[in-house]
C-alpha positions as CSV (number, residue, x, y, z in Angstrom):
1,X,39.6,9.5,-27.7
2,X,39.3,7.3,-24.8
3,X,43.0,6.0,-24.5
4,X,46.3,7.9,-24.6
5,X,47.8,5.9,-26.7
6,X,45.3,7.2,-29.5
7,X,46.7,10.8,-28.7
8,X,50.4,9.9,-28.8
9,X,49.8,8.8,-32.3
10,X,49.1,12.2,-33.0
11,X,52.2,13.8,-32.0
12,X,54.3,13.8,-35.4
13,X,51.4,15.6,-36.6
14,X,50.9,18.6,-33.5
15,X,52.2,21.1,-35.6
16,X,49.7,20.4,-38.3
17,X,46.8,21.2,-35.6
18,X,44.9,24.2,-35.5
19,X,44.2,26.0,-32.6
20,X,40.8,24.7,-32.1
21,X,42.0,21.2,-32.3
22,X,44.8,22.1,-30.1
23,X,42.1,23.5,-27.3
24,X,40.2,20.4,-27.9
25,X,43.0,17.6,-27.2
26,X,44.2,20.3,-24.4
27,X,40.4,19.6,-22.7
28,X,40.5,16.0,-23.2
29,X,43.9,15.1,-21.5
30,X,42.5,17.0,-18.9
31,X,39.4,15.3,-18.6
32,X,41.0,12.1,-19.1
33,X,43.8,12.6,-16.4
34,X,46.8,12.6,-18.9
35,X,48.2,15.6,-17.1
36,X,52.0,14.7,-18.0
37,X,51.5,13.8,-22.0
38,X,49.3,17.4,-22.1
39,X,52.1,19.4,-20.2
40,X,55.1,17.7,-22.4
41,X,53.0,17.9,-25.9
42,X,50.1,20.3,-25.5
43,X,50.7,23.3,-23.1
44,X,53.1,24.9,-25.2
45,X,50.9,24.9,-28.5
46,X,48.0,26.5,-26.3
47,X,46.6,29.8,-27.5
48,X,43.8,30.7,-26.2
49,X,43.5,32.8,-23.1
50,X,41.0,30.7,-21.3
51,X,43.3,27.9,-21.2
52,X,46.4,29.4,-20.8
53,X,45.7,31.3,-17.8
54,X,45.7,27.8,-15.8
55,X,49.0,27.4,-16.8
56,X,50.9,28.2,-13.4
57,X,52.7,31.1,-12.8
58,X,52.7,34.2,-14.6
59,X,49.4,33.2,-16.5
60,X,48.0,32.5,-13.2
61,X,49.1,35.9,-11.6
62,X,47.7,37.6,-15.2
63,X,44.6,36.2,-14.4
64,X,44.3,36.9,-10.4
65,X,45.4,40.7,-11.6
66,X,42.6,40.9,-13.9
67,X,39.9,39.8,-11.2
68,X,41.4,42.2,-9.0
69,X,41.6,45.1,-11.1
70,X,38.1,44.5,-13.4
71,X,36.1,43.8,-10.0
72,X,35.3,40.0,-11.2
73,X,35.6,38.6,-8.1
74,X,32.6,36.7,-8.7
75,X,34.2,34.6,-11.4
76,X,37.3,33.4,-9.2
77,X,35.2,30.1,-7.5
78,X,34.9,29.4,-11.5
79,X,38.1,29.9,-12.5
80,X,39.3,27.6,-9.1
81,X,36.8,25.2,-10.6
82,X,38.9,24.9,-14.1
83,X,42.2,25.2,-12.6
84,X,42.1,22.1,-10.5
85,X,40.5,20.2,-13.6
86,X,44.3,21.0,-15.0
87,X,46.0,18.3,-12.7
88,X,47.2,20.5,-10.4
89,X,46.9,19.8,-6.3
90,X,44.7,21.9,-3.9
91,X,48.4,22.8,-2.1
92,X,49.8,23.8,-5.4
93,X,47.0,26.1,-6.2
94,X,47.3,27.8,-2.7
95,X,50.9,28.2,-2.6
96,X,50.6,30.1,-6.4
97,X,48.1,32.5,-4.8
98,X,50.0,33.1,-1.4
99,X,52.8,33.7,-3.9
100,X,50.5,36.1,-5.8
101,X,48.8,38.1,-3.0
102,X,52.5,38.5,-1.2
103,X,53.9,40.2,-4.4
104,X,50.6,42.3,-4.5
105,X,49.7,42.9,-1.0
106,X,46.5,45.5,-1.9
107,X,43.1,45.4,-1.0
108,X,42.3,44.4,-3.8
109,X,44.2,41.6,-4.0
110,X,43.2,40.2,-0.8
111,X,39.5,40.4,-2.0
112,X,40.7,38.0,-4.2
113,X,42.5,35.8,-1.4
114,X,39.5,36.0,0.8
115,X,37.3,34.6,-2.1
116,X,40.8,31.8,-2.7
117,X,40.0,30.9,0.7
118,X,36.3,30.8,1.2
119,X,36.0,28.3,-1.7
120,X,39.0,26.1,-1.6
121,X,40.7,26.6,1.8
122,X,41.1,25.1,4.6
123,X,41.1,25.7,8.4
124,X,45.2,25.7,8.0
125,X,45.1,27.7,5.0
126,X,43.7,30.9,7.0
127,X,47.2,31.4,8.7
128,X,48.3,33.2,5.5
129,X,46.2,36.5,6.9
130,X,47.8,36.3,10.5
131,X,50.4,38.9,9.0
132,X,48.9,40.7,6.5
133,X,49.5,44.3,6.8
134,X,47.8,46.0,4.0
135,X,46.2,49.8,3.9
136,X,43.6,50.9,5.1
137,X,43.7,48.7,7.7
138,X,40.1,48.8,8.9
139,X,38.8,47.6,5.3
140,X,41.9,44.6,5.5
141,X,40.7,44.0,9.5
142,X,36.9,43.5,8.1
143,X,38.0,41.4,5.0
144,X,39.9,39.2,6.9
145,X,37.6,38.8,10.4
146,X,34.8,38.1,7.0
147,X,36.7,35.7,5.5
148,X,37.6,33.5,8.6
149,X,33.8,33.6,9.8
150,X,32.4,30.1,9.0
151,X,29.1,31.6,8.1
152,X,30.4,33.9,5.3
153,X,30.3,32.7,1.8
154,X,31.2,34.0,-2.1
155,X,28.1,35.3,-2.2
156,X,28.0,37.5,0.7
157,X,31.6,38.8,-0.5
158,X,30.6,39.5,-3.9
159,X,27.5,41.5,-2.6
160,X,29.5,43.1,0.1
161,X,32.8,44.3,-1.4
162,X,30.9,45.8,-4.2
């Protein structure tokens, strides 16, 4: 498939798909930039949890939760990788995980901000920690002074917060 109109001519027949083939046209709009055919026809049909977790919202927070919780903060620069593959903007995706750490507001959950902001932020994104307030505040202090040191990187996180 190497034009969209190939794909729209597959849209009487969606609800024939499989999930496989579902997943598969899912990857390819993505790949191919059709962002707004794969949101209108595609996102709705997609099942499986590797995809729909870079659907926005809910699915996004689902997934931040789960790094948190499960200590997989050394998959978050991967998942960043995917989720801007999905059409969405650098702002968008930083907006949806202020949104997400200010409904958390743990330590765990700005592990997962500091790792947000080593790999996609930038200089102006950093502002988000001016105010964070979390407990214990000496472990939130060292996260944060980590995170805005230009020297720090996922690595060193994941090895340190372990």
């Amino acid at each position: 498939m190497t034009r969209l109109v190939q794909v729209e001519a597959l849209v009487p027949y969606l609800d024939l798909l499989g999930d496989l083939a579902i997943d598969h046209f899912w990857r390819r709009c993505n790949e191919q930039g059709w962002f707004e055919f794969r949101r209108q026809h595609l996102d709705s049909r997609l099942s499986h949890p590797r995809y729909t977790e870079l659907l926005g919202e809910e699915n996004t927070f689902k997934a931040l939760d789960e790094f948190a919780a499960k200590d997989r903060i050394h998959w978050v620069g991967h998942y960043l990788e995917r989720l801007l593959t999905t059409g969405v903007t650098l702002d968008e995706v930083i907006q949806e995980i202020y949104r997400w750490f200010n409904s958390r507001a743990t330590i765990d959950a700005l592990r997962v901000m500091s790792v947000v902001l080593i790999e996609i932020g930038r200089r102006s994104d950093l502002a988000a920690l001016d105010n964070v307030h979390i407990e214990p505040r000496d472990i939130a202090a060292q996260i944060i002074a980590d995170t805005r040191s230009p020297l720090y990187t996922p690595e060193v996180a994941a090895s340190v917060w372990r």
